[in-house]
N, C-alpha and C positions, 0 to 999 in steps of 0.2 A: 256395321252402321246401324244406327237407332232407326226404326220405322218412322219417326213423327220428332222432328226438331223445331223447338218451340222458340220464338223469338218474343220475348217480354219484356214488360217494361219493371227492371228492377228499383224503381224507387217508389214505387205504388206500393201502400202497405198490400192490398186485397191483391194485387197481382203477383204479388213474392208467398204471399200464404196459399193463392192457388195452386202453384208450382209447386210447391213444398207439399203439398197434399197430394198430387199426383206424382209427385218421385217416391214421394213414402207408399203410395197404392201400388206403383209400377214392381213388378216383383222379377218381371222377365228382362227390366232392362230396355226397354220399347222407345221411351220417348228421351230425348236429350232436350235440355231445359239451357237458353242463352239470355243472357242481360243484354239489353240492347248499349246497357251504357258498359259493359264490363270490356277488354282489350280481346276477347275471344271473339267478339263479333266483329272485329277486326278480316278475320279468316271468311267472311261470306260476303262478298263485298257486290251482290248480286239484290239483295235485301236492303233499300232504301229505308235508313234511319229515321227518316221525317216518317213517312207512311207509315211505317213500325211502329211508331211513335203514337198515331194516330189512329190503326187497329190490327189488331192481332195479328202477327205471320206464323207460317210454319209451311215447311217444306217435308213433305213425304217422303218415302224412301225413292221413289222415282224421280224426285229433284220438282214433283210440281208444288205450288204456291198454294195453299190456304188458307183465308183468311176467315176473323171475326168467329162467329159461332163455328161455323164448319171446322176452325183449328180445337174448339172447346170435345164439339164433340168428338172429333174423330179422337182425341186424347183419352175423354174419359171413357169412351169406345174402347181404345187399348189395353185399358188398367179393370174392362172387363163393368164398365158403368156407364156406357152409353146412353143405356134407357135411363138416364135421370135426363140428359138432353135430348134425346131422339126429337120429344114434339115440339121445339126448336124448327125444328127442320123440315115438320111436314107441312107440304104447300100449302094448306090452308094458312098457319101462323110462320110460317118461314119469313115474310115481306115484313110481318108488325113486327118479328122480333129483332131481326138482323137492324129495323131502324130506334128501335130501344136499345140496343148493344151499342148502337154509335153515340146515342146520346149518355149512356154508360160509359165509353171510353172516354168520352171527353169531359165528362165530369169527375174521373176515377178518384182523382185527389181527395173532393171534397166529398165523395158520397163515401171513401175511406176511413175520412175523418166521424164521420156520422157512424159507420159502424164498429173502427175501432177504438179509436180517440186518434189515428195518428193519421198523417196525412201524407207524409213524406219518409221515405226511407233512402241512406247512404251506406254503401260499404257493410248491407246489410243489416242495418241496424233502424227502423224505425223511430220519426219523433214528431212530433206537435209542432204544428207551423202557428 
């Protein structure tokens, strides 16, 4: 069993390039990576779609729930990069960023589109809305 399974939204250009960076970084095999829209996420049926939908999940190896940053860092944490997120997390900047990350998921499409040109991806494949 992976330490850190990731539940994401695969039609987000910037959320599928994330995942793709940390599978390529994971060397031990640590974290398992799930499309919220793909028939696998079918098998967790504990993990509300809509909410997933709306910020990040991931379930540790002890079955508890992590969201938003806390799922970013404990990943890049695993693959041995934590400290690029740690000061995320420290109480001082923990409250500003966790409410930045919300306004980041909910925009993810279009601030997508602003960094890669594309805004949407299906079946893996991103395109221009």
């Amino acid at each position: 069993m992976s330490e850190l399974t990731i539940f994401y939204d695969g039609t987000c250009p910037l959320c599928v390039k994330e995942m793709a960076a940390l599978t390529r970084k994971d060397k031990k095999g640590s974290i398992k990576t799930v499309d919220i829209y793909s028939e696998e996420f079918a098998r967790y049926p504990n993990i509300d779609p809509n909410k997933a939908n709306t910020i990040l999940h991931a379930l540790n190896k002890d079955g508890d729930l992590l969201l938003g940053l806390d799922v970013t860092h404990k990943a890049w944490q695993l693959v041995g990069m934590g400290w690029l997120y740690a000061p995320l997390r420290w109480p001082v900047l923990r409250p500003v960023a966790d409410k930045l990350y919300l306004v980041f998921a909910k925009n993810r499409y279009r601030i997508s589109y602003w960094l890669t040109g594309k805004s949407r991806c299906e079946s893996g494949v991103c395109r221009r809305d």
